[in-house]
ROMARGU-715677 format. One record per residue (C-alpha): x, y, z. Coordinates in pm, whole numbers, plus 50000, padded with zeros to 5 digits. Last residue first. Layout:
REM ROMARGU-715677
<xx=X, yy=Y, zz=Z>
...
END
This chain:
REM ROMARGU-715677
<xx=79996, yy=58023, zz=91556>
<xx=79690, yy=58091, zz=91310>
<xx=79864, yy=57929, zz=91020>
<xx=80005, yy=57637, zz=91114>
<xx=79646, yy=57533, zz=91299>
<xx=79432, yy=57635, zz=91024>
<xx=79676, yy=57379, zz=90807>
<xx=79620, yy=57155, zz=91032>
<xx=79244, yy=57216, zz=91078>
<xx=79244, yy=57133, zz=90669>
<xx=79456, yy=56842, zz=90707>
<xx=79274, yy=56673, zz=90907>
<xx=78948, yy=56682, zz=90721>
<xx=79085, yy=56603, zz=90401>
<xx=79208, yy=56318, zz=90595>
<xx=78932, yy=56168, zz=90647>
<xx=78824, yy=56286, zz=90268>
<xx=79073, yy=56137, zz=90113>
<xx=79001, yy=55789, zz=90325>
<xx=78618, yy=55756, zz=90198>
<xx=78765, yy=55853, zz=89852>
<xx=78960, yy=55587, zz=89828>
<xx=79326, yy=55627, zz=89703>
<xx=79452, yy=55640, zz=89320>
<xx=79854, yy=55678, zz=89330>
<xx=80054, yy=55798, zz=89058>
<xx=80332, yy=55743, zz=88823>
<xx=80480, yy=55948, zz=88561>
<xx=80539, yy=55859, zz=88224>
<xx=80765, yy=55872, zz=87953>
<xx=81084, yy=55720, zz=88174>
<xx=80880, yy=55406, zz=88127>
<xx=80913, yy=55452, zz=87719>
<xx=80605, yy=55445, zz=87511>
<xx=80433, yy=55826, zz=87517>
<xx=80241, yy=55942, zz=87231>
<xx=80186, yy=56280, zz=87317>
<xx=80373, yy=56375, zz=87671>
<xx=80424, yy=56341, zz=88039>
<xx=80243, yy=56028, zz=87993>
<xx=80042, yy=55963, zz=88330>
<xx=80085, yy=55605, zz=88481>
<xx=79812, yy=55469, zz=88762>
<xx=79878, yy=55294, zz=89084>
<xx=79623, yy=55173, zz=89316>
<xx=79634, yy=55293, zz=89674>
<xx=79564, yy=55110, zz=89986>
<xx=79635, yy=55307, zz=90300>
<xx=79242, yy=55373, zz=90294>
<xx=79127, yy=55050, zz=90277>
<xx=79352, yy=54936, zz=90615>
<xx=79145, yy=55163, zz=90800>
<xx=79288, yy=55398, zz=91034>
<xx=79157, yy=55373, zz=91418>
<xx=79188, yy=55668, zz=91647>
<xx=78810, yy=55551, zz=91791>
<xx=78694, yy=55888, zz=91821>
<xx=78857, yy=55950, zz=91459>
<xx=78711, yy=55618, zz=91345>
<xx=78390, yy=55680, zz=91531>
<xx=78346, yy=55980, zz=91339>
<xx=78465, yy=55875, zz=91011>
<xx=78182, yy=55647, zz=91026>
<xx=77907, yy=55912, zz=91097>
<xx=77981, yy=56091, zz=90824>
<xx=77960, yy=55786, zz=90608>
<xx=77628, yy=55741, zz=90649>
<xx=77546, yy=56132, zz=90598>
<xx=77731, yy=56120, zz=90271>
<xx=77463, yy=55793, zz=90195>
<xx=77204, yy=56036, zz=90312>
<xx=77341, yy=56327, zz=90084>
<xx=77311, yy=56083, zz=89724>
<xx=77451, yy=56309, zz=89458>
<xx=77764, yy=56469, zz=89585>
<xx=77868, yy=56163, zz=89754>
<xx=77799, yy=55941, zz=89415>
<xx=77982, yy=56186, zz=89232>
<xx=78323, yy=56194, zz=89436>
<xx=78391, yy=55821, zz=89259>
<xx=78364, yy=55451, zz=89411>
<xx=78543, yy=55240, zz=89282>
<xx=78668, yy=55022, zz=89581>
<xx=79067, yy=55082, zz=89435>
<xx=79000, yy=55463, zz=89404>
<xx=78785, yy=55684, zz=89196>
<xx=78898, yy=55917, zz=88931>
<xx=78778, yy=56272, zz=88951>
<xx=78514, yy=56364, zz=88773>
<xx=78294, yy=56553, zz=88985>
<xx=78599, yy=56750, zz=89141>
<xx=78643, yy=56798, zz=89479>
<xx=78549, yy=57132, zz=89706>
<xx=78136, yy=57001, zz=89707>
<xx=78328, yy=56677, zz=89902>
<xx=78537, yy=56836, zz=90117>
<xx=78340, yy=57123, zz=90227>
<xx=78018, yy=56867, zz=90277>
<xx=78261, yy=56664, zz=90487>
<xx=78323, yy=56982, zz=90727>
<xx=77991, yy=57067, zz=90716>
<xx=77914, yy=56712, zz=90899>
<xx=78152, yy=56794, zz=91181>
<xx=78438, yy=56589, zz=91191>
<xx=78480, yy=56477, zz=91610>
<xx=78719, yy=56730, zz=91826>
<xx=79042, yy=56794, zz=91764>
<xx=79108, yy=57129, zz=91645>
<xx=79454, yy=57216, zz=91744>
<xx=79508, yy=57439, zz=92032>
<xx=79557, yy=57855, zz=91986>
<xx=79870, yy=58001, zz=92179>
<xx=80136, yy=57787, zz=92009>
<xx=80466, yy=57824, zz=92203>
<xx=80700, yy=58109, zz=92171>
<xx=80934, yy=58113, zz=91783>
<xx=81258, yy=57999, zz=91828>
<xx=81469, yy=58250, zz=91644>
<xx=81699, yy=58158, zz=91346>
<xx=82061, yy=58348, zz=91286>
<xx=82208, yy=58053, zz=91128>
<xx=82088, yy=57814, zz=90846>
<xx=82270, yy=57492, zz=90815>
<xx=82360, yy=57457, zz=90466>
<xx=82136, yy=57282, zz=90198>
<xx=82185, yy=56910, zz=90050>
<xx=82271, yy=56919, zz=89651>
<xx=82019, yy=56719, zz=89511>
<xx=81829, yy=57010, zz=89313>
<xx=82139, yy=57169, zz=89270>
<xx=82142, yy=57154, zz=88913>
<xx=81751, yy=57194, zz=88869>
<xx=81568, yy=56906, zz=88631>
<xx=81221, yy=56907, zz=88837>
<xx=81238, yy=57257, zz=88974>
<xx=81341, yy=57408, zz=88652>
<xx=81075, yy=57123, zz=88418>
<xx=80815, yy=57232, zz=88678>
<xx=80864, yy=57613, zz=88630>
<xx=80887, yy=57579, zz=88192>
<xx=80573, yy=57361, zz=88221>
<xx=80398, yy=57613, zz=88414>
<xx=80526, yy=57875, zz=88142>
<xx=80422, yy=57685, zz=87865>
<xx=80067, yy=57682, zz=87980>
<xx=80042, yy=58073, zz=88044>
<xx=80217, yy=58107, zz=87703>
<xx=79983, yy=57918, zz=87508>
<xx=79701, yy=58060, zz=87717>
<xx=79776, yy=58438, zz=87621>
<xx=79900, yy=58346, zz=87253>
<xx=79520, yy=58217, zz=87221>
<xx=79403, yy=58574, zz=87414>
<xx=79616, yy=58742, zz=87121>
<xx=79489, yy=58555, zz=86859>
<xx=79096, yy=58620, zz=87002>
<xx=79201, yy=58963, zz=86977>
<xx=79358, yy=58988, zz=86620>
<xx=79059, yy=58749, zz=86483>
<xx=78791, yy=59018, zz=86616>
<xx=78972, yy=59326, zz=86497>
<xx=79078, yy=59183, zz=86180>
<xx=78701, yy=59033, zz=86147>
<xx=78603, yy=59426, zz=86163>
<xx=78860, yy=59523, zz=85950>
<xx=78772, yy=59325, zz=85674>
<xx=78384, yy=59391, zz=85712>
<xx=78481, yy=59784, zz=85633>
<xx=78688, yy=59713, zz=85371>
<xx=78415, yy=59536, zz=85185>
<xx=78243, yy=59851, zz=85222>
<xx=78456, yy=60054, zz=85095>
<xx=78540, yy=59818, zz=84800>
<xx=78181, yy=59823, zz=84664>
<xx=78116, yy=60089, zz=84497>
<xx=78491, yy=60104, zz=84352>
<xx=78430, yy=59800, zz=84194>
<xx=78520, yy=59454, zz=84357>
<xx=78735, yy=59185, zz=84186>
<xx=79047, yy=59241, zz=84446>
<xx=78811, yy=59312, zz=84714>
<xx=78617, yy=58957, zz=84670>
<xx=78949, yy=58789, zz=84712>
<xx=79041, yy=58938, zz=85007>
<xx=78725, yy=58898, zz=85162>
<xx=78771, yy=58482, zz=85066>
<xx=79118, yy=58518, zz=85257>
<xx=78990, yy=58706, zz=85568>
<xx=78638, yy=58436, zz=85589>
<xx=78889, yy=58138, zz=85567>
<xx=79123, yy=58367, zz=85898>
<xx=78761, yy=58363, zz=86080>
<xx=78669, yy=58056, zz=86057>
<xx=79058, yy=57971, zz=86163>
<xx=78986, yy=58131, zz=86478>
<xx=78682, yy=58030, zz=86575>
<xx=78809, yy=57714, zz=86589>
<xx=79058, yy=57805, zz=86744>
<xx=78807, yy=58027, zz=86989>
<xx=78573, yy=57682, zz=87014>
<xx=78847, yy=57424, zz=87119>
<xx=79040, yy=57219, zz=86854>
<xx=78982, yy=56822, zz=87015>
<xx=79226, yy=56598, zz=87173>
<xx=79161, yy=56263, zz=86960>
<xx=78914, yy=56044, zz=87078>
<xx=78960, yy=55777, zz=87305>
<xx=78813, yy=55440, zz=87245>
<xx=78500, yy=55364, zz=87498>
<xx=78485, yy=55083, zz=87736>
<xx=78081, yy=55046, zz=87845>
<xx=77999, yy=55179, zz=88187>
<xx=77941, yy=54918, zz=88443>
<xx=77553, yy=54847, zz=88552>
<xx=77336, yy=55103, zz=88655>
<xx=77174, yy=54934, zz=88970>
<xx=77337, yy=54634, zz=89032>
<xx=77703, yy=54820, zz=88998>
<xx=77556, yy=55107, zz=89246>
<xx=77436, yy=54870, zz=89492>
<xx=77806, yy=54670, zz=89428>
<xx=78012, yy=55054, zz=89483>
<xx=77833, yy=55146, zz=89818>
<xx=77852, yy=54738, zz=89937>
<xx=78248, yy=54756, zz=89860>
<xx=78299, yy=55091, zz=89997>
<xx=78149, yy=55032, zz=90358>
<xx=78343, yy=54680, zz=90401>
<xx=78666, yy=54764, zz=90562>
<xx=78549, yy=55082, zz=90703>
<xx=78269, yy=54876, zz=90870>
<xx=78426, yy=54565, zz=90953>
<xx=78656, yy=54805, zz=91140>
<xx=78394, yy=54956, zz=91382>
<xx=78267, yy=54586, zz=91445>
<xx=77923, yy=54470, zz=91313>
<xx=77622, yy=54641, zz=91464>
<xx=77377, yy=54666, zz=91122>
<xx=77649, yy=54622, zz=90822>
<xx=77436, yy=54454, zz=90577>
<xx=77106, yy=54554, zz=90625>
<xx=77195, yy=54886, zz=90766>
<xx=77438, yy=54956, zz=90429>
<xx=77177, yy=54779, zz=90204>
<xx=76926, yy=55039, zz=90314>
<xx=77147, yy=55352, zz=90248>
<xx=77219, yy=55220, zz=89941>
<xx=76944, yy=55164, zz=89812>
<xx=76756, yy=55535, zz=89994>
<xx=77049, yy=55699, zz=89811>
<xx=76990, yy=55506, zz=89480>
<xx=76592, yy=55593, zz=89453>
<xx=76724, yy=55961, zz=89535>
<xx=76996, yy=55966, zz=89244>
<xx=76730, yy=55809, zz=89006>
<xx=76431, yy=56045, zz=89091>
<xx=76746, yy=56382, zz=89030>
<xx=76785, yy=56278, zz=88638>
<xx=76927, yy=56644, zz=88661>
<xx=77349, yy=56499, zz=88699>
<xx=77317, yy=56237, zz=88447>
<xx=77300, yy=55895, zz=88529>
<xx=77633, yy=55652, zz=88642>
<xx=77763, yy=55397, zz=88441>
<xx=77962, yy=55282, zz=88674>
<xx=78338, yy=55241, zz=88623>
<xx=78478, yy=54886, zz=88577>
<xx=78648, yy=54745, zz=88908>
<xx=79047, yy=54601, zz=88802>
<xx=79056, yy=54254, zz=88717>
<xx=79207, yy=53986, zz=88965>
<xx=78908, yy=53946, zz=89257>
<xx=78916, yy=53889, zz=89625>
<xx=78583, yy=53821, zz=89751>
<xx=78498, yy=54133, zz=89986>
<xx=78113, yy=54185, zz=89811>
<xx=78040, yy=53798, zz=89826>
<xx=78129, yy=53745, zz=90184>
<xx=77894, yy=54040, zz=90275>
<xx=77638, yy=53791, zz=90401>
<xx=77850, yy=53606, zz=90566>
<xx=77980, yy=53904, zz=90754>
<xx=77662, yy=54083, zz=90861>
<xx=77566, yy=53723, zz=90963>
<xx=77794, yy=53737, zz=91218>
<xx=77813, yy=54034, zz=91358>
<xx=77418, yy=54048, zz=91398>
<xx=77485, yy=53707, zz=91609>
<xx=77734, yy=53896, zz=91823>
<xx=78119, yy=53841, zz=91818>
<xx=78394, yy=53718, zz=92066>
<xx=78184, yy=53427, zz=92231>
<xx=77995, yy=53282, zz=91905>
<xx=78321, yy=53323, zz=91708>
<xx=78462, yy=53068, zz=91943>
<xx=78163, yy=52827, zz=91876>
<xx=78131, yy=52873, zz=91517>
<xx=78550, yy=52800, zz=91520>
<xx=78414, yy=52476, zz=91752>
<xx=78189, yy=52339, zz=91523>
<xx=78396, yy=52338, zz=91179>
<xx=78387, yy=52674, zz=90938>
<xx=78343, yy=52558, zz=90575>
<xx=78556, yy=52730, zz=90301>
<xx=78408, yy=52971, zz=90089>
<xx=78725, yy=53235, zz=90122>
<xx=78998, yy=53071, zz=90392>
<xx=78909, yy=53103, zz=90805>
<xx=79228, yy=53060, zz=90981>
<xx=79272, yy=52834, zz=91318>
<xx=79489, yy=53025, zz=91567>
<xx=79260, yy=53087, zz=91829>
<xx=79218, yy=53463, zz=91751>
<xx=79243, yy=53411, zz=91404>
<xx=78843, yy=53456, zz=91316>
<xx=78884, yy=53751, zz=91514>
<xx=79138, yy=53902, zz=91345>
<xx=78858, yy=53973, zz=91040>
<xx=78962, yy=53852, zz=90699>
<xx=79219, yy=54060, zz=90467>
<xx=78986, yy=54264, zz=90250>
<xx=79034, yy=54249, zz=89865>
<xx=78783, yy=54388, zz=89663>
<xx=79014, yy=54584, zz=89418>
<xx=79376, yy=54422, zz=89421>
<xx=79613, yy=54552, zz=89655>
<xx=79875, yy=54800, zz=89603>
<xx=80053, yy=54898, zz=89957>
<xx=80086, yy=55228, zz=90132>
<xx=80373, yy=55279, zz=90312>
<xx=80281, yy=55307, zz=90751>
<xx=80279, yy=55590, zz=90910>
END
């Protein structure tokens, strides 16, 4: 398979067709007689005014697509009127174009209906990491110890047995939510501890020995799945995701496909002509690369990791895949 390249968001390298006689088509350049012509014979009239209409939505662009200020997840009138929008613009705009104008183009009209309809999301300065509730909790409950301890010392003899009473009880209550604290420091250290051994290991790069003694195991009795995605396949992916999860180079987040099922349904029934089809679309090999600090206040490049945001559409292609491949190793 091919390496996947960095491209800039709503980029899309023009249709082959347009090449076929070896004249190329630039962005919002005029077409002469005889390329109309040409493009007349290759390509249906619905073809091609699905493509100069979507001209504006694949103009290549320099800055990186804003987030959409999506609604919350029980304004439920907003999510429908947006899956009927974009479900609409998608047969307006894509009608019986080609099976890889399609892929190339399904993203970009998805994540422009969605930009004219709740605008981009306003940059925000992060906020320190915040205490959670059982340190906070916590210390509440160490400031009530100390103040007890006070009272005590100035207490009659009345009064101390029951103030001794209270203590104990927030000694019980801050000794266990200490020890469940201690719990998930040491669960998280622990994970780092296991990828810092496998990252930094000795003989991490030291190649291994030919293994001996091996049997060949008999040929796989049960076939690979390989019939067309079924739609509860794509549901599994996309309910199995996170909400959150950071969209790709078209911009276009998990949310929207948990939200809006016709628009899921749309897209269903493009990854099933691209499997029929075997075709992989050029979107989904293009990644965009982020950098994660390994650590608090990060500044050097050996500080942070690097990774690579794909589009959803694709992920979940090959969500597909690799979930009846997986079925596949397992059952033979």
């Amino acid at each position: 398979m091919k390496a996947c390249k960095v491209n800039k968001p709503g980029w899309s390298e023009p249709e082959p067709a347009a090449h076929a006689h070896g004249e190329g088509v630039g962005w919002g350049c005029s077409q002469s007689q005889k390329n109309i012509a040409n493009k007349i014979q290759n390509n249906s009239a619905k073809e091609i005014q699905a493509e100069n209409r979507d001209d504006v939505l694949r103009h290549p662009s320099n800055n990186k697509r804003q987030k959409i200020n999506f609604p919350p997840a029980s304004s439920g009138k907003q999510w429908e009127d947006l899956d009927s929008k974009i479900v609409l613009k998608i047969d307006s705009l894509l009608g019986k174009s080609t099976l890889e104008h399609k892929l190339a183009t399904f993203g970009d009209i998805v994540y422009q209906t969605c930009l004219d309809t709740f605008e981009a999301k306003q940059h925000q300065t992060k906020c320190p990491p915040q205490r959670s509730r059982r340190q906070l909790e916590i210390d509440t409950l160490r400031k009530q110890k100390r103040k007890l301890k006070k009272q005590i010392k100035a207490a009659s003899s009345e009064e101390m047995n029951g103030l001794l009473n209270i203590w104990h009880q927030l000694k019980a209550k801050h000794s266990a939510l200490t020890r469940a604290e201690s719990t998930r420091k040491k669960r998280s250290q622990k994970r780092k501890n296991e990828e810092r051994f496998i990252r930094d290991h000795p003989t991490r790069e030291i190649p291994l020995e030919e293994t001996t003694g091996l049997e060949w195991l008999a040929a796989p009795r049960i076939k690979f799945d390989s019939k067309l995605p079924r739609l509860q396949d794509v549901i599994a992916v996309v309910n199995k995701a996170r909400a959150k999860s950071a969209p790709g180079p078209n911009g276009v987040p998990y949310l929207l496909y948990k939200r809006c099922p016709n628009v899921l349904k749309k897209l269903h029934k493009l990854l099933r002509s691209a499997w029929k089809n075997i075709k992989i679309s050029k979107e989904w090999m293009a990644a965009e690369g982020v950098c994660i600090p390994k650590k608090q206040d990060s500044r050097g490049i050996n500080q942070f990791h690097p990774i690579s945001m794909l589009n959803v559409e694709g992920k979940i292609f090959f969500s597909v895949m690799a979930s009846r491949l997986k079925k596949y190793l397992i059952e033979n």
